[in-house]
C-alpha positions as CSV (number, residue, x, y, z in Angstrom):
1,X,39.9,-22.1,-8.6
2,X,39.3,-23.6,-5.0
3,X,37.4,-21.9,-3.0
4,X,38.1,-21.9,1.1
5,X,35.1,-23.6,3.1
6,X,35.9,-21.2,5.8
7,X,35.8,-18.2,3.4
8,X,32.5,-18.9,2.1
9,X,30.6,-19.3,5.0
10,X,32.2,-16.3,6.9
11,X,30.5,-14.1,4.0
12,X,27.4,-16.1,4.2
13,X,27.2,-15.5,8.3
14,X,28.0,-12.1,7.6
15,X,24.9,-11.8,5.3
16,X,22.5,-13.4,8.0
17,X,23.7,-11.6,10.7
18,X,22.9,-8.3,8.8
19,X,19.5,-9.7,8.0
20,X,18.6,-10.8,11.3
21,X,19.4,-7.1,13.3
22,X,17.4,-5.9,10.4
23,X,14.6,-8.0,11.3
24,X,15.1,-7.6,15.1
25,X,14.7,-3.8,14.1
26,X,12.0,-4.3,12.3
27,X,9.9,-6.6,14.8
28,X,10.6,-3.4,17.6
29,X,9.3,-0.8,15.7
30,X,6.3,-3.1,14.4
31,X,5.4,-4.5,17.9
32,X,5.5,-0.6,19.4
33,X,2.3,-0.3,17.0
34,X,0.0,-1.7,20.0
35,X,1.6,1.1,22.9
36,X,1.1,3.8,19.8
37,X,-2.6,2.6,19.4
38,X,-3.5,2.5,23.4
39,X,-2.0,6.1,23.6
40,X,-3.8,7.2,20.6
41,X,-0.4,8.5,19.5
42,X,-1.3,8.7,15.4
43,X,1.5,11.2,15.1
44,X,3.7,8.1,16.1
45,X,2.2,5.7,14.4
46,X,3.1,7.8,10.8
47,X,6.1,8.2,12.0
48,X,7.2,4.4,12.8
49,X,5.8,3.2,9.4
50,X,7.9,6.1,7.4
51,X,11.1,5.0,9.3
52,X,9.8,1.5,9.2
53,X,10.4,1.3,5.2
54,X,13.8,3.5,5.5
55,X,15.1,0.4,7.7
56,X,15.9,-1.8,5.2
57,X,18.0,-0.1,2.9
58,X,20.5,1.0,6.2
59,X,20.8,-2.2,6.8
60,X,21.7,-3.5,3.3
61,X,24.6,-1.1,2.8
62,X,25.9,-1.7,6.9
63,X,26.2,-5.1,5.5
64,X,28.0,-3.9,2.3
65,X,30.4,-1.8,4.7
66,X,30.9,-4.7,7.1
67,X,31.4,-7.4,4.3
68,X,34.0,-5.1,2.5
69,X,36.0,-4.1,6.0
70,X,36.0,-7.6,6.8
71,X,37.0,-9.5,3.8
72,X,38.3,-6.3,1.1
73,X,36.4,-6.8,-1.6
74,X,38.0,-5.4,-4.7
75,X,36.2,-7.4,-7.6
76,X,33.9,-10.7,-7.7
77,X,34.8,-14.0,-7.8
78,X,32.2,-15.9,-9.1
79,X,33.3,-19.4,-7.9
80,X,33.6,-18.1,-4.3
81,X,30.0,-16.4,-4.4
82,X,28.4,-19.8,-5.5
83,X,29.7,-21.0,-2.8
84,X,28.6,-18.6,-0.3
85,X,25.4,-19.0,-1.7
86,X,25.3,-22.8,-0.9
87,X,26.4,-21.6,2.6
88,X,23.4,-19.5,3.1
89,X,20.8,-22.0,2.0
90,X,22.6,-24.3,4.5
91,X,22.2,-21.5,7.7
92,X,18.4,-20.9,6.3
93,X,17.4,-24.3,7.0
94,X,15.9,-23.9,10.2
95,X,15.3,-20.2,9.9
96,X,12.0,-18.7,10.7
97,X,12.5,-16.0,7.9
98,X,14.0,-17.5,5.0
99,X,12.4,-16.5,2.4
100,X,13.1,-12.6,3.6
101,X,17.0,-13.6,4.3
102,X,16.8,-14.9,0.7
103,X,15.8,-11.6,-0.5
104,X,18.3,-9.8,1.5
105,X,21.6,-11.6,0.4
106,X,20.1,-11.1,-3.3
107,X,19.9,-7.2,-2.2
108,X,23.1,-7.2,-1.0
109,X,24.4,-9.0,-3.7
110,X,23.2,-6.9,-6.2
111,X,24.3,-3.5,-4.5
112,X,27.9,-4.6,-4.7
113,X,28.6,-6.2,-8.2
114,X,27.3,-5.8,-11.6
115,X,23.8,-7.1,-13.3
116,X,25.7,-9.7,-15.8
117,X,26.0,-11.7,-12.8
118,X,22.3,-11.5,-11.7
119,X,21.4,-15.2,-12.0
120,X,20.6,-18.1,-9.8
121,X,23.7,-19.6,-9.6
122,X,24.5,-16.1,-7.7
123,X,21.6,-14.7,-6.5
124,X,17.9,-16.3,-5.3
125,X,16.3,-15.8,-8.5
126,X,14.4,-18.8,-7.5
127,X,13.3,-19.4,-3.6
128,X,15.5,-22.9,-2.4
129,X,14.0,-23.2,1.1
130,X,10.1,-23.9,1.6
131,X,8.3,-21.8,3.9
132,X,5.1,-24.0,4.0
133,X,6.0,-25.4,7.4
134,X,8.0,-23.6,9.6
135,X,6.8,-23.0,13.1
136,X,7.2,-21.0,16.1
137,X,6.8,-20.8,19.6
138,X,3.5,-18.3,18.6
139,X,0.9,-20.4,16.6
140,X,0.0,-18.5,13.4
141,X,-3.6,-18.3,14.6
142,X,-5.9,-20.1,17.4
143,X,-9.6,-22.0,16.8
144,X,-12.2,-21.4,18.5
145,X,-15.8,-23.6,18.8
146,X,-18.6,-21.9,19.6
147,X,-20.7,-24.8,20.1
148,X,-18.6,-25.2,23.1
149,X,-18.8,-21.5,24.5
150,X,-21.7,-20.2,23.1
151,X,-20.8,-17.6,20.6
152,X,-21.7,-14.8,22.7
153,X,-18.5,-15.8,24.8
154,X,-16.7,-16.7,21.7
155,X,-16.5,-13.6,20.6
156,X,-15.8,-12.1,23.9
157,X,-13.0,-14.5,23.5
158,X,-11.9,-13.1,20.6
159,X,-11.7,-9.8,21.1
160,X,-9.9,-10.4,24.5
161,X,-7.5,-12.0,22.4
162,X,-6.2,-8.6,21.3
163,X,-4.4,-8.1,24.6
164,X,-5.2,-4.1,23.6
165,X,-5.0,-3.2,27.5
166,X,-7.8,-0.4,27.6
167,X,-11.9,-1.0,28.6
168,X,-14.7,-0.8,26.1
169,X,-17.3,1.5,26.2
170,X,-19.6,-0.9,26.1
171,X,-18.6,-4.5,25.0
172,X,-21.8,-6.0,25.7
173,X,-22.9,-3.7,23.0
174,X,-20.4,-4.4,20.6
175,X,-20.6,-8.6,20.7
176,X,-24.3,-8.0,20.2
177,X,-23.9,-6.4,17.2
178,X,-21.0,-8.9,16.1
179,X,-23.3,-11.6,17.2
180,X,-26.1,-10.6,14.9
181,X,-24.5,-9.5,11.9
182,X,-22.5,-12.9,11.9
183,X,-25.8,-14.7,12.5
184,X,-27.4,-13.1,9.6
185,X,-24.3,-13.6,6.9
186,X,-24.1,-17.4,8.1
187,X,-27.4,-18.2,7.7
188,X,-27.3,-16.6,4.5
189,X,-24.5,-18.8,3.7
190,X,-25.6,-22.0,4.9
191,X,-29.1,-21.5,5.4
192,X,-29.1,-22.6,8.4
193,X,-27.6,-20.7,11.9
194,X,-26.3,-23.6,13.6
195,X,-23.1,-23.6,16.2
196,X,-21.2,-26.7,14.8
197,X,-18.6,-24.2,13.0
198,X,-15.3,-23.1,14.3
199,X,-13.5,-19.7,14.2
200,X,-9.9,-19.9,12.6
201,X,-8.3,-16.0,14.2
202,X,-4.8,-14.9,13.3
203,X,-3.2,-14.5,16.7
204,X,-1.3,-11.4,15.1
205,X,-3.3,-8.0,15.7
206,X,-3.1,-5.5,12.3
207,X,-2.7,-2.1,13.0
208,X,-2.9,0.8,10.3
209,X,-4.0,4.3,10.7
210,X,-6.1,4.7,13.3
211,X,-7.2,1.2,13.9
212,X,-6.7,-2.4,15.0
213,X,-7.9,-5.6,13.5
214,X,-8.7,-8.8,14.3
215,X,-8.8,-10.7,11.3
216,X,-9.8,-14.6,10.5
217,X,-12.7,-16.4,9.3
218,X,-15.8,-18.3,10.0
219,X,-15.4,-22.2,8.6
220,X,-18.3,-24.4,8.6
221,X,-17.9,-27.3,7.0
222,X,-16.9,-26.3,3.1
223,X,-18.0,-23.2,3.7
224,X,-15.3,-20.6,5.0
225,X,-16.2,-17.2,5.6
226,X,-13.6,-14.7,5.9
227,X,-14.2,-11.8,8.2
228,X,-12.3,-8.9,10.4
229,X,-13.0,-6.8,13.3
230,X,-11.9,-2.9,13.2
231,X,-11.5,-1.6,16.7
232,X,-10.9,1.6,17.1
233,X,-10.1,4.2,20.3
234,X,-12.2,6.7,21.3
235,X,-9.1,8.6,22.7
236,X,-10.6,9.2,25.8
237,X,-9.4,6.0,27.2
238,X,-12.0,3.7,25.7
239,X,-12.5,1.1,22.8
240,X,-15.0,0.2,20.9
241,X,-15.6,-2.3,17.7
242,X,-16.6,-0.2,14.8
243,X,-17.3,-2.5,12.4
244,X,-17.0,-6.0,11.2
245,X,-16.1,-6.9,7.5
246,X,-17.5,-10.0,6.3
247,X,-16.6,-11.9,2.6
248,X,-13.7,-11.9,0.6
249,X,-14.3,-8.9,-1.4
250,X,-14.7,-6.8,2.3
251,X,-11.6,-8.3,3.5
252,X,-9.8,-8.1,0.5
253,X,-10.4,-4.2,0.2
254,X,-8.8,-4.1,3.8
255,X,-5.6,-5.6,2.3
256,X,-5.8,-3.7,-1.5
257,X,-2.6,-2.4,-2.7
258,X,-3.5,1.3,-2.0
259,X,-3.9,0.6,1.8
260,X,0.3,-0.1,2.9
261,X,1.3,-1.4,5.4
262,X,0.1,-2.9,8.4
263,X,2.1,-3.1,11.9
264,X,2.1,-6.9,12.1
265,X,4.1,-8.7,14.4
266,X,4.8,-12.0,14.1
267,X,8.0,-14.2,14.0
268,X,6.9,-16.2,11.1
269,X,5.6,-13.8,8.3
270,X,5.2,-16.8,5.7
271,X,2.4,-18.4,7.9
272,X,0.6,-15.1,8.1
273,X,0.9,-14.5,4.5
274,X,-0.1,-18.1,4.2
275,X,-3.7,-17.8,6.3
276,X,-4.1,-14.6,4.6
277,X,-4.3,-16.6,1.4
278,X,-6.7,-18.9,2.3
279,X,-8.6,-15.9,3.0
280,X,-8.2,-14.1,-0.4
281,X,-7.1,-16.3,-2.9
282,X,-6.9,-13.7,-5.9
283,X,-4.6,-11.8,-3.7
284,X,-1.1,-12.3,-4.3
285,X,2.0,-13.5,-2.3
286,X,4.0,-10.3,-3.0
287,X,0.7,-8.3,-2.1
288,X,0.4,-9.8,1.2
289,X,4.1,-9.2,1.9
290,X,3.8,-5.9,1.0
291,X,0.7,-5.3,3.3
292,X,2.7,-6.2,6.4
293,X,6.0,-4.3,5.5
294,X,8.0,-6.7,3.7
295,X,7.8,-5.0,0.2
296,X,10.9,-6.2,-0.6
297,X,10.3,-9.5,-0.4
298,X,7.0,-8.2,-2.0
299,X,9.4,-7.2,-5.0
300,X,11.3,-10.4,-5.1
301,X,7.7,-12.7,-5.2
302,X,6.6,-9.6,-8.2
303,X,10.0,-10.4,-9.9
304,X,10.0,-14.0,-9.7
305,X,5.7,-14.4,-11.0
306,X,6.8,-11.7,-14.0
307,X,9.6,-13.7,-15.2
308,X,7.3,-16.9,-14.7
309,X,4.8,-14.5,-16.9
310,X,7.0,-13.8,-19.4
311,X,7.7,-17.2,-20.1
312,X,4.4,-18.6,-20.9
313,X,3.2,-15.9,-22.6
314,X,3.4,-14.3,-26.3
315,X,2.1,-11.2,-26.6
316,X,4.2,-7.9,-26.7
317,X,4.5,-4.6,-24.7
318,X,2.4,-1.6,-26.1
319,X,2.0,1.9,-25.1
320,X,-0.4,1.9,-22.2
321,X,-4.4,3.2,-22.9
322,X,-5.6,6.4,-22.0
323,X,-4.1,9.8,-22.6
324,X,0.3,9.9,-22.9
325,X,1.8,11.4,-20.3
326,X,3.9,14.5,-20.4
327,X,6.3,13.1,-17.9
328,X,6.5,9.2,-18.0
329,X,6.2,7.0,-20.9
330,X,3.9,4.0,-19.7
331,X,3.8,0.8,-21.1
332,X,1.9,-3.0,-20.5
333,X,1.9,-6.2,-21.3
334,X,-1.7,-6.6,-22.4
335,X,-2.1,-9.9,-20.6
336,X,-0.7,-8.8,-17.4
337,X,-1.8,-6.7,-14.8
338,X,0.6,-4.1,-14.5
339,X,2.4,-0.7,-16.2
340,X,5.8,0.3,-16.4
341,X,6.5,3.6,-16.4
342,X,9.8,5.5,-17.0
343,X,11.0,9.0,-17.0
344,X,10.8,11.1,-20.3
345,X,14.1,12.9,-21.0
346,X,12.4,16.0,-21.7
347,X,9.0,17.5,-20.1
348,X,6.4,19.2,-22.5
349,X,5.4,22.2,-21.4
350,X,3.8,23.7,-18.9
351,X,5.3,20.8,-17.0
352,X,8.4,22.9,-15.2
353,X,10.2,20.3,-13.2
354,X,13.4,17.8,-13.6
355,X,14.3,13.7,-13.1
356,X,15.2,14.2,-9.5
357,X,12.1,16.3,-8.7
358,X,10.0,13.3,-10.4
359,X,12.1,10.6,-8.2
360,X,12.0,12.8,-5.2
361,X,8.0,13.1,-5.5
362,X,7.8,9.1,-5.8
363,X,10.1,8.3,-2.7
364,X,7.8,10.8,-0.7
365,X,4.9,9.1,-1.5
366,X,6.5,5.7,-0.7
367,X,7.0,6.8,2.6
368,X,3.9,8.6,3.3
369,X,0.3,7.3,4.7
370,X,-1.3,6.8,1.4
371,X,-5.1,6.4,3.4
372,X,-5.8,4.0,0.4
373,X,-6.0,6.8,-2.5
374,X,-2.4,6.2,-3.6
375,X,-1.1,3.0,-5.7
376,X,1.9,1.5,-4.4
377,X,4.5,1.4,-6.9
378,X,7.1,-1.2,-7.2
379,X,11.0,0.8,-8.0
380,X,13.6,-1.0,-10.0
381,X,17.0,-0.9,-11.5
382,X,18.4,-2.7,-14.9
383,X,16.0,-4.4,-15.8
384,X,16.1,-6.8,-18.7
385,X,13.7,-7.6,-21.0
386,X,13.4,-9.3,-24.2
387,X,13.8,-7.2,-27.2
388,X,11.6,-9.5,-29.0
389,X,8.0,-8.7,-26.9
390,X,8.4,-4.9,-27.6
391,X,6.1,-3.9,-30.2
392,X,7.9,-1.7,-32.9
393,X,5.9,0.8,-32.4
394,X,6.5,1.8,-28.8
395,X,10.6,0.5,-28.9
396,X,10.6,3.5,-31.1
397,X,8.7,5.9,-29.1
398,X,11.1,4.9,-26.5
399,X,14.2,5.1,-27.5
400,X,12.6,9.0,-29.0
401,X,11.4,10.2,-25.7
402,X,13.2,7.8,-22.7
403,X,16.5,7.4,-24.4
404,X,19.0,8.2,-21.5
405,X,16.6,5.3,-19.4
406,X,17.0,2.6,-22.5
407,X,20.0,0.6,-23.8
408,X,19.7,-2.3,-25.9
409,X,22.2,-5.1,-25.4
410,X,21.7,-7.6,-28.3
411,X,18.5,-9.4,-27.8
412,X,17.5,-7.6,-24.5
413,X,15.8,-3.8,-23.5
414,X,17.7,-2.6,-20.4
415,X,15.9,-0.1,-18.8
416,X,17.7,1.9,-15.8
417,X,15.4,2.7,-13.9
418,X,11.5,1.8,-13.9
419,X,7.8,2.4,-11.6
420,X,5.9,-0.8,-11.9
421,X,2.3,0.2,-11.0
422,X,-0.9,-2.0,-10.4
423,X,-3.3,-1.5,-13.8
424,X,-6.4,0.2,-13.2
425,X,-9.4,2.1,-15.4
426,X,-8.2,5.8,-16.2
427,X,-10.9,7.6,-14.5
428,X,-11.8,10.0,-17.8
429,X,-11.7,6.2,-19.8
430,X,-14.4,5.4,-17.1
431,X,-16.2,8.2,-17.0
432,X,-16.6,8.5,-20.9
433,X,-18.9,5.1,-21.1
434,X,-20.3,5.8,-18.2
435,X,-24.3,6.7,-17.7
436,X,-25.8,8.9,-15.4
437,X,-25.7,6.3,-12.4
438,X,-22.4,5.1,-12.8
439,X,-20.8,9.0,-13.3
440,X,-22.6,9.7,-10.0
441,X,-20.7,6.9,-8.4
442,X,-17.5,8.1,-9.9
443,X,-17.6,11.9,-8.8
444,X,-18.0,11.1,-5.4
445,X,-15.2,8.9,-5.3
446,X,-13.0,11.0,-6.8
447,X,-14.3,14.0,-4.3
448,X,-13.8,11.8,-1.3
449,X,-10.5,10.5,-2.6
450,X,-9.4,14.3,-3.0
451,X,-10.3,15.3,0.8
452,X,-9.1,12.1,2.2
453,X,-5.6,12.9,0.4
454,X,-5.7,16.1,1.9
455,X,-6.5,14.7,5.4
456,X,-3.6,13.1,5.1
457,X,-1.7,16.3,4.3
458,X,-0.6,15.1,0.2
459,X,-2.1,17.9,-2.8
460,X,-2.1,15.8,-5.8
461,X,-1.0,19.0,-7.6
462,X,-2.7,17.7,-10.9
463,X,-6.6,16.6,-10.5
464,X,-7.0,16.0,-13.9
465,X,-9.5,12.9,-13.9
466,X,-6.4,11.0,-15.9
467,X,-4.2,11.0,-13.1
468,X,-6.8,8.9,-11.2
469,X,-7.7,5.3,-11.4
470,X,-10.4,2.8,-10.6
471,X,-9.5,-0.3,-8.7
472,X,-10.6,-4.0,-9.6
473,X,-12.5,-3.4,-6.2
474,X,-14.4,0.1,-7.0
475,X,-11.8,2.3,-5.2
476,X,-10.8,5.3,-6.9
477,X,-6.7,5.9,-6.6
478,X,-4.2,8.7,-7.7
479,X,-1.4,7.4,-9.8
480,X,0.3,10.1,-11.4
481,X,2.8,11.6,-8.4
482,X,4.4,13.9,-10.5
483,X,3.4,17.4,-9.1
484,X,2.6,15.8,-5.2
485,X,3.4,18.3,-2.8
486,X,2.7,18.8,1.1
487,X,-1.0,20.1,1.6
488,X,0.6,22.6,4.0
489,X,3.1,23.7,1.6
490,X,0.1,25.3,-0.9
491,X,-1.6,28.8,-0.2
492,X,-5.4,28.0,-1.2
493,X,-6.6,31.9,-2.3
494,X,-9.9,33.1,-3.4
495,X,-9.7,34.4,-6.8
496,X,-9.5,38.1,-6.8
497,X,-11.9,40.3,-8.2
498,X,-10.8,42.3,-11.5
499,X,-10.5,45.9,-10.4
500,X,-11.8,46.6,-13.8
501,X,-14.6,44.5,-16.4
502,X,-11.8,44.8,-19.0
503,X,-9.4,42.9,-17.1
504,X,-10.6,39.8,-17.5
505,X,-10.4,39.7,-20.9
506,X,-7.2,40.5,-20.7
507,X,-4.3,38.0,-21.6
508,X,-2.2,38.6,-18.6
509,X,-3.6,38.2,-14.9
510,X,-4.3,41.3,-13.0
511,X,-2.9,39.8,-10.0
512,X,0.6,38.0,-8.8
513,X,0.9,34.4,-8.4
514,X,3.6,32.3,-6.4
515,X,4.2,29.1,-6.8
516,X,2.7,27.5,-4.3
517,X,-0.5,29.4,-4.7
518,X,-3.9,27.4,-5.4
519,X,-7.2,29.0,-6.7
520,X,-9.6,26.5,-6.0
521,X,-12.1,27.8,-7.8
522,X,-10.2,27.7,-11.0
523,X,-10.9,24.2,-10.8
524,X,-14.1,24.6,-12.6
525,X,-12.7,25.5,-15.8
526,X,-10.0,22.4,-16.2
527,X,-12.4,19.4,-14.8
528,X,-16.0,21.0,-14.7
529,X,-16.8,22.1,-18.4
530,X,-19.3,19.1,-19.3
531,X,-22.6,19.8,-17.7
532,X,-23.2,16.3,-17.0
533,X,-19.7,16.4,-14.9
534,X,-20.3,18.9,-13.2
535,X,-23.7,18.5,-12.2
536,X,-23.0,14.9,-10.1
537,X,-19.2,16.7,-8.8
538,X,-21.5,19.8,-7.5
539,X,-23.8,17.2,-5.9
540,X,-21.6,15.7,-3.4
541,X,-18.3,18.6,-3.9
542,X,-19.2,21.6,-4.1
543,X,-17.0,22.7,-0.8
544,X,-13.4,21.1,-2.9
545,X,-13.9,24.7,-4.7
546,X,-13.9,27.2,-2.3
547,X,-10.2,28.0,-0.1
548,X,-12.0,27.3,3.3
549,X,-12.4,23.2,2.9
550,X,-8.6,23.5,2.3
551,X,-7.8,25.7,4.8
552,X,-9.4,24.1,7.1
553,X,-8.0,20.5,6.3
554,X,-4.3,22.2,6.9
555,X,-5.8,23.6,10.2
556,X,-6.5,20.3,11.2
557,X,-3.0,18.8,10.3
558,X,-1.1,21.8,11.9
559,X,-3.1,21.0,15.1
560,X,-2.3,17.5,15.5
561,X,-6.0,16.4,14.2
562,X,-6.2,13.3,12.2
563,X,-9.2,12.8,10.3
564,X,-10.9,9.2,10.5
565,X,-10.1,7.4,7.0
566,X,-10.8,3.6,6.9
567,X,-11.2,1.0,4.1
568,X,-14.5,0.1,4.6
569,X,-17.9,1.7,3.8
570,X,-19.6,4.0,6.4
571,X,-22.7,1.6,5.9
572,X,-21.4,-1.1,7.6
573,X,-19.7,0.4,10.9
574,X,-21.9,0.1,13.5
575,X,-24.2,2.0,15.8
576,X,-22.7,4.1,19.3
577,X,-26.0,5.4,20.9
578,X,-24.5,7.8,22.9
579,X,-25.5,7.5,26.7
580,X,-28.1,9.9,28.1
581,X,-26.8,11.8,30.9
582,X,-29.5,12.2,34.0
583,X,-30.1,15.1,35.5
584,X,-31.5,15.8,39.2
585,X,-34.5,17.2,39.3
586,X,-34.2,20.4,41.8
587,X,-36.8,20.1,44.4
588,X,-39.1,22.7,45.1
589,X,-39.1,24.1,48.0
């Protein structure tokens, strides 16, 4: 069949100009995150990144409605879609967001016609444009030579270069502290402090939460040191620098893939995500993406490195360690560093809920402030894999428990629908090798990964130490999103005393219980039985089992009180002496 020029490229300008208001959008909404921060307006903020990651799917099926208005699409025609393909990689050629416009026609594409066609003659299963290059009127980031300045005005510099519009509370306090904590980590480095380095700083400011930061590094000769600035307001009007992160591991906690998504504007993502690997080379491209609201893309660059994955490896997929799950089936690929997880057709008891509950649960947390104590999860549809890497063993179990979510199609596992999950260390796995020091560690992270949940308004429902994992970095996450609710959706209640010694033996409670209600204190029974346990939780936690730490947390929320929660330790943030106020002395008369 020939296919019409004219044709082909009107459906491939129809594509880009859907992808290009949806990245106008986008840029608004992202560049509002410096007004939101000067105001102090955290209710905003929350807000902006919730609607932020609803954008892209409204924009995908306005395309669908205008491509089938337009042209009347009743089936495919697989020789004109090559070609339309062809036509977009010819408009991306001197696009500042290709890669992302690559995604979005494969989005689109795959929204309107069915998976047997999901190849790269159709869709951008492989990238065709490069992204190494590309620039823009805005330079990815700007150098700076403190043997010129001085560093003292350096790192004024610097900071001034976040154009955040309010005073310090004392700057000259702030660079001093900069100044010497740089000066101590560089001689360390180089044993020597000498000021023939340069400063390589993203020109994009990154703002999350309650904070701003400026992030870049220190490069002197070989050595690069990567390093960012959190500035926070005082919300009186003020700013001050809190703390500066310095190494790849501090910087790379900044960015993990509990902490989504930074407010980064920028017309060229690809060089951000670009510098930011320089700076953290064990991170990933679809990790960066992610972390600056393109987890889309962050899906497409996962996709792409899986399939790559699969291809060079051999071994097969087996049931995930730890304990089973009573509501998803989880599975790995030993040498890679994720788990799938799907739905179970049926829920063991006491689990009372259904599939669209489950999926509900996961979309809220995808669109909530996850204050870096919940993994991001990756969602996807049909997916293919190769009948031959499933162990026997767990194709079975599969096809028992998750049999409306599998079909096999000859050689290939089709799952429907799938949560792909960074791997971590089951907490309980962790804490069962763990001695005296290390469970210590672990209980107050999990305490302080509880509270800072329910700071941000999210009751994990199940605090079982299964449902919780530890990061490559330390960090302790929640997983498991199965029973998440709204903190101010629960009733936490004191457990009420028996009217009679005989009634707590008996089998039935002596008292009522609605759904929502939460006995703190029962919590002591489920996750405090080993001495050992409970002694380091009671060290640091006792308050997680009384009504009044909960109550007061939903206090907070209802009054528009956002509890500071930031991805670095409090040993590092730096000193505010608080000024002394004078007072007259009254003379005697």
């Amino acid at each position: 069949m020939t296919v019409q020029p004219n044709l082909a490229q009107a459906i491939a300008r129809c594509i880009l100009e859907g992808f290009d208001k949806h990245f106008r959008i986008f840029q608004e909404i992202t560049a509002g995150a410096r007004e939101r921060f000067r105001s102090a307006d955290w209710h905003g903020a929350r807000n902006a990144a919730r609607q932020r990651i609803l954008f892209y799917d409204k924009r995908v099926n306005e395309t669908i409605a205008v491509l089938n208005e337009r042209f009347n699409f009743k089936q495919i025609d697989e020789s004109l879609w090559q070609q339309v393909k062809v036509e977009y990689v010819l408009l991306l050629q001197h696009h500042r967001q290709p890669e992302l416009a690559e995604t979005f026609y494969t989005s689109v594409f795959c929204r309107m016609f069915h998976r047997a066609y999901f190849n790269n003659n159709n869709i951008f299963v492989r990238s065709a444009v490069s992204t190494e290059y590309i620039e823009s009127d805005t330079p990815a980031y700007h150098v700076y030579y403190p043997a010129k300045l001085g560093l003292w005005t350096t790192i004024v510099r610097i900071i001034e270069q976040a154009r955040l519009a309010l005073p310090f509370e004392d700057l000259a306090r702030d660079v001093q502290q900069i100044t010497n904590t740089l000066s101590n980590a560089i001689a360390q480095q180089s044993k020597r402090v000498e000021l023939n380095f340069q400063f390589q700083v993203l020109n994009t400011m990154f703002f999350r939460g309650k904070a701003a930061y400026v992030v870049g590094k220190v490069v002197n000769g070989t050595d690069a040191l990567p390093l960012a600035l959190a500035i926070l307001n005082n919300e009186r009007g003020g700013l001050f620098v809190d703390a500066l992160m310095l190494g790849e591991k501090a910087v790379s906690q900044l960015f993990e893939f509990s902490y989504v998504y930074f407010m980064a504007e920028h017309p060229v993502p690809s060089a951000i995500v670009n510098f930011l690997r320089e700076l953290m080379p064990r991170r990933s491209k679809e990790d960066l993406y992610s972390a600056i609201g393109f987890q889309k893309h962050g899906k497409t660059d996962f996709y792409r490195d899986f399939l790559h994955h699969l291809k060079y490896s051999e071994d097969e997929f087996i049931a995930a360690p730890g304990i089973p799950g009573m509501v998803m089936a989880v599975f790995t690929l030993p040498s890679y560093d994720y788990v799938f997880k799907v739905i179970r057709d049926r829920f063991a008891p006491p689990k009372e809920t259904d599939r669209k509950t489950v999926e509900a649960k996961y979309q809220l947390v995808k669109q909530h402030d996850r204050v870096g104590r919940m993994a991001d999860m990756l969602e996807f549809s049909y997916v293919a894999l190769p009948k031959r890497r499933f162990s026997k063993e767990l194709l079975e179990q599969l096809m028992d428990i998750c049999a409306s979510s599998i079909e096999i199609e000859g050689e290939q596992v089709v799952i429907k629908h799938v949560y792909i999950e960074r791997r971590m260390i089951p907490l309980n796995m962790d804490m069962a090798e763990a001695d005296d020091e290390r469970l210590d560690y672990l209980m107050k992270n999990y305490g302080e990964a509880i509270k800072e949940l329910a700071a941000a308004n999210i009751f994990p429902g199940d605090l079982l130490f299964k449902n919780f994992g530890v990061t490559p970095l330390g960090r302790l996450v929640f997983y498991d999103y199965d029973e998440v609710c709204y903190l101010t959706d629960c009733r936490f209640k004191a457990f009420p005393r028996a009217p009679h010694p005989e009634d707590e033996m008996a089998a039935e409670p002596w008292f009522s219980v609605e759904p929502n209600d939460i006995f703190p204190e029962e919590f002591t029974s489920f996750l405090l039985a080993d001495p050992r346990v409970r002694k380091a939780f009671m060290k640091y936690h006792a308050d997680l089992l009384t009504p009044e730490l909960w109550r007061q947390k939903q206090r907070n929320i209802e009054a528009g009180i956002y509890e500071d929660v930031f991805p670095y330790p409090p040993s590092i943030r730096f000193a505010r002496p608080r000024k002394r106020s004078v007072r007259k002395k009254r003379r005697r008369r």
